[in-house]
C-alpha positions in Angstrom: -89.6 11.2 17.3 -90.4 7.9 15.1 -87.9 4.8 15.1 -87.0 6.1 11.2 -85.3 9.5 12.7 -84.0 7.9 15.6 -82.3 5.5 13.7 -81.2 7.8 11.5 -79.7 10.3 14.4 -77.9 7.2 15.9 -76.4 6.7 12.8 -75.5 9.9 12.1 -73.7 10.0 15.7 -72.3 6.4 15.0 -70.6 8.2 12.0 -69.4 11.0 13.3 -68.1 9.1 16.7 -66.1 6.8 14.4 -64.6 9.9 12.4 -64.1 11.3 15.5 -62.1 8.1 16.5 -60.1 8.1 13.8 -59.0 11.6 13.3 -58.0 11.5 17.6 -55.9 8.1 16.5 -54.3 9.9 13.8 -53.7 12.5 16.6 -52.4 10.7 18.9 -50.0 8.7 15.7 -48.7 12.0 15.1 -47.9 13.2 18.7 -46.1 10.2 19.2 -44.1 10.6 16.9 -43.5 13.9 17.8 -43.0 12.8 21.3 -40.3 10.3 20.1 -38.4 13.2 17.8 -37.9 15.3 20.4 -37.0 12.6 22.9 -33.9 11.9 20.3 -33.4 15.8 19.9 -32.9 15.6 24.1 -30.6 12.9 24.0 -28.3 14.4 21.0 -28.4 17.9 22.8 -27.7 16.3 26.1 -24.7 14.3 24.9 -23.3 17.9 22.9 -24.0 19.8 26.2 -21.6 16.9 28.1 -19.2 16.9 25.4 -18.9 20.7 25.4 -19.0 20.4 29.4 -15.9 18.6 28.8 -13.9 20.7 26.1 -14.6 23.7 28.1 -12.8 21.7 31.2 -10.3 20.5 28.8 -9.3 24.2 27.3 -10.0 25.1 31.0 -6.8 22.9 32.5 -5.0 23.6 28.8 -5.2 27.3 29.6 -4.0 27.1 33.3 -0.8 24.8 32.0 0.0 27.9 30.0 -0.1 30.3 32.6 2.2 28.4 35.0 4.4 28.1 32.3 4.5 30.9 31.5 4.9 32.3 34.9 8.0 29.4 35.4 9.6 31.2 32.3 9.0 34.6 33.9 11.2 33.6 36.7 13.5 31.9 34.9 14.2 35.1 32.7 14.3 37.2 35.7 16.7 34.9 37.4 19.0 34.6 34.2 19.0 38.5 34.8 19.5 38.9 38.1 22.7 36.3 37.4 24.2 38.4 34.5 24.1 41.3 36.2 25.4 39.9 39.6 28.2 38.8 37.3 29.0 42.4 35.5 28.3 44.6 38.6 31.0 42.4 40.4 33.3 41.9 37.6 34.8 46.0 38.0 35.2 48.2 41.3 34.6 51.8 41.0 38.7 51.7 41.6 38.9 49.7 38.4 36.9 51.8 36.2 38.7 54.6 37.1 42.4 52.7 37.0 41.9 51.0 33.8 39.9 54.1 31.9 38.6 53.8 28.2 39.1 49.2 28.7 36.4 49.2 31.1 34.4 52.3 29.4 34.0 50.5 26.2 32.9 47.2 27.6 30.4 49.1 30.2 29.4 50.5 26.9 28.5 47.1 25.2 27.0 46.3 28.2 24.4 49.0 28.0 24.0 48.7 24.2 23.6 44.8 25.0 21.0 45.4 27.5 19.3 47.9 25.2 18.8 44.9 22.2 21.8 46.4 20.0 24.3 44.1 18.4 27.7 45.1 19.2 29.9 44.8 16.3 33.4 44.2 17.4 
């Protein structure tokens, strides 16, 4: 091989070392920048993920409120029944239904068309 070819071939491999270079920094440019995107694209999903971690909690503790209200009102209702008819069943004997006749049949009536939603005309 003379000096002329081997000069030549070092050249050659100069040049195509150097584009070599320069299309890996270009590379390397890009996948940085790449690198950084989806380093932001973590962060924003990680503060969603926390702040949908926390609405869930929220809706969680929201949802429980509800049911033990609405369990208190339960009671409350039953008690308010329990009340009314501890109040009607000891308002009239059996001796006074059958003493004081259609009185006490017509407001045992009411009763039942009360407890049955009906609005009792007088």
């Amino acid at each position: 091989m003379n000096s002329k070819t081997a000069l030549r071939s070092l050249s050659d491999a100069e040049k195509s070392l150097a584009k070599s270079t320069e299309e890996f920094k270009k590379s390397l440019k890009a996948n940085e920048r790449r690198i950084k995107e989806l380093e932001t694209e973590l962060r924003k999903e990680g503060r969603e993920s926390s702040e949908t971690s926390l609405l869930q909690k929220r809706l969680a503790e929201e949802l429980e409120d509800e049911r033990e209200q609405h369990q208190k009102d339960l009671a409350e209702r039953d008690f308010t029944i329990d009340q009314t008819r501890k109040k009607y069943q000891g308002a009239y004997s059996l001796d006074d239904i059958f003493l004081k006749g259609p009185e006490v049949h017509s407001f045992i009536a009411e009763l039942a068309q009360l407890s049955e939603g009906n609005v009792v005309q007088a």
